[in-house]
N, C-alpha and C positions, 0 to 999 in steps of 0.2 A: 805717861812717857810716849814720843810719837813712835812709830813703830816704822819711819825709816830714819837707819843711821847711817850716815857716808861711809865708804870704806875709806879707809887713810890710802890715800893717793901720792904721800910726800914723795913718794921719788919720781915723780911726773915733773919734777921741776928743774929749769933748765938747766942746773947747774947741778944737775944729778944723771944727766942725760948718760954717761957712761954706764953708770951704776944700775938704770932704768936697763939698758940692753942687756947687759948681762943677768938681770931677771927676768926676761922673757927668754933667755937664753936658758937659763933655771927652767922655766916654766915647758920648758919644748922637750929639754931633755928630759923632765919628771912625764910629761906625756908618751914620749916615745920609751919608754923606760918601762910604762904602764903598757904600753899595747904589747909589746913583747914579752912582757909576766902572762900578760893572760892569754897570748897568742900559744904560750908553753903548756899553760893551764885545760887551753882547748883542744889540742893535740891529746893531753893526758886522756881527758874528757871524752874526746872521740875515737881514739882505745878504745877506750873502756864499753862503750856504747858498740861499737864495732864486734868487739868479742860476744857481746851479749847476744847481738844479731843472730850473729853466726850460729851460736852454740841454741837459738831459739831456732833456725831453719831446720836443724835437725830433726826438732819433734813435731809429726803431724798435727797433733793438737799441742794446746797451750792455756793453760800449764799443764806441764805433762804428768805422766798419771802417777797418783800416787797424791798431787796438790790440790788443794782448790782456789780460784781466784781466790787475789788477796782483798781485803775491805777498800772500797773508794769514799766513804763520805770524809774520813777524817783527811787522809789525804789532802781531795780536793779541795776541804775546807781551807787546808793549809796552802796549796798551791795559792787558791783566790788572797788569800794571807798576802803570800811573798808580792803578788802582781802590785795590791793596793801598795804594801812598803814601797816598791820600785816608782808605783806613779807618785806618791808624799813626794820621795826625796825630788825626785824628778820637780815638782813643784817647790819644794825648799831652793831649788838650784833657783828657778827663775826670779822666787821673791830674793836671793841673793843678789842676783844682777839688775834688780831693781832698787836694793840698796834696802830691804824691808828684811833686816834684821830680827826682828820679833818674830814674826813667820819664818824665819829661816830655821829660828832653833826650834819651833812648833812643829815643823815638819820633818824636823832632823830627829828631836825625841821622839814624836811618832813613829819613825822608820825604826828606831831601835827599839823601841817597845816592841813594835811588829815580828822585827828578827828574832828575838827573844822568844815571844811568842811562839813563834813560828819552830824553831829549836824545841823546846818543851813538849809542844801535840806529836814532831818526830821521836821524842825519846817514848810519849806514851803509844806512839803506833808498834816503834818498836817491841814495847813490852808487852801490847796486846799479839800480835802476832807469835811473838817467842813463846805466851801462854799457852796460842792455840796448838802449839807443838811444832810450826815452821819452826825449827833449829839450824844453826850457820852450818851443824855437820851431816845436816839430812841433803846431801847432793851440790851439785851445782847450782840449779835453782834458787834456793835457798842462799850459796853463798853468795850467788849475783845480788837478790835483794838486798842481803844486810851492807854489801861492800860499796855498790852502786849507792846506797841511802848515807852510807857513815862517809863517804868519800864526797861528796858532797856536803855533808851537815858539818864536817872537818873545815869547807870555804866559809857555812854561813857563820863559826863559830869566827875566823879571822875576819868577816867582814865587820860583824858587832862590836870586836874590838875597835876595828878602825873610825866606827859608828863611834863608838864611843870615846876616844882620840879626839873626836874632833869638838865633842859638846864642852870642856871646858874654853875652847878655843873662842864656840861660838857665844858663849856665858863672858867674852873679855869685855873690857869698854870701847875697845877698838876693834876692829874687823880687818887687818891688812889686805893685799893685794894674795900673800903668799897663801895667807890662811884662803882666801878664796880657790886659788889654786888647787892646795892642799884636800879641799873638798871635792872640786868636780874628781880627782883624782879617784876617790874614794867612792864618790858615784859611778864611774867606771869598773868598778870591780864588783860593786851591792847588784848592779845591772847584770854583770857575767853571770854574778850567779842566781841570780831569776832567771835568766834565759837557760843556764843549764839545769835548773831543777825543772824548768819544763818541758824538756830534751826527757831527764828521766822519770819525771811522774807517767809520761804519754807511753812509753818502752814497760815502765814496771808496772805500772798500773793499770792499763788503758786499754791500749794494743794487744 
């Protein structure tokens, strides 16, 4: 099978032309629709990161006493995780606009494998940390981690959804204009949230 297939283009045609504008009409407002979900998302987000600032200028040292850093390999591992998923899809996008379907859904099941993944090493960093006795009711500290990590793994859990939303789309025999759409859509928000787990791996882990 070649591995490009056209995207149905039928309402390119002249005699659809009305029909054609009020899809990109669709298409503007599903984008502008999107920056402002996640414009709300990053406000949240930078709250949340804000209070955390503040309530870390307090203590000479860090972590303060009583904690010990928390572990970075599993983490990191996970961060370099999220980046690869964000660069796939990012590469799914372009074999899209190339019309190379087979790669698209290659790089779109990769991304959610990845998120998946990526979910799973946070629930087992979770449980190693809670083991070592960080508990959500031993301080602030502590409840910064768990809230700052679940408030986030909360986005990666909605993103995979939408990850996955889109594979039987991309498994159709046809490829629409909308379903294209529909995807950078959805690339915009897997994106937010790699940028903002690297906002909080750097603040929780690093810093």
């Amino acid at each position: 099978m070649s591995d490009t297939i056209a995207i149905d283009d039928s309402l390119n045609r002249p005699g659809l032309v009305a029909l054609d504008a009020n899809l990109v009409r669709s298409q503007q407002t599903g984008q502008t629709g999107m920056v402002i979900f996640l414009g709300s998302w990053t406000m949240a987000f930078a709250a949340l990161f804000f209070v955390h600032t503040m309530y870390r200028l307090r203590w000479p040292v860090w972590p303060p006493p009583g904690f010990e850093r928390l572990p970075l390999e599993m983490p990191a591992f996970n961060t370099a995780l999220i980046i690869v998923s964000s660069v796939a899809l990012h590469l799914g996008l372009r074999s899209l606009k190339h019309n190379q379907l087979v790669r698209w859904r290659r790089y779109l099941l990769a991304t959610l494998a990845m998120g998946v993944a990526f979910l799973v090493l946070q629930f087992i960093v979770w449980f190693d940390i809670y083991a070592s006795g960080v508990h959500w009711s031993h301080g602030a500290y502590a409840a910064f981690f768990y809230f700052l990590t679940l408030f986030h793994a909360v986005h990666v859990l909605v993103g995979i959804g939408l990850l996955g939303w889109l594979v039987p789309q991309a498994t159709a025999s046809r490829f629409t204009v909308v379903r294209a759409s529909r995807a950078r859509l959805v690339a915009m928000f897997w994106h937010f949230v790699d940028v903002a787990w690297l906002i909080t791996f750097l603040l929780v882990y690093v810093l």
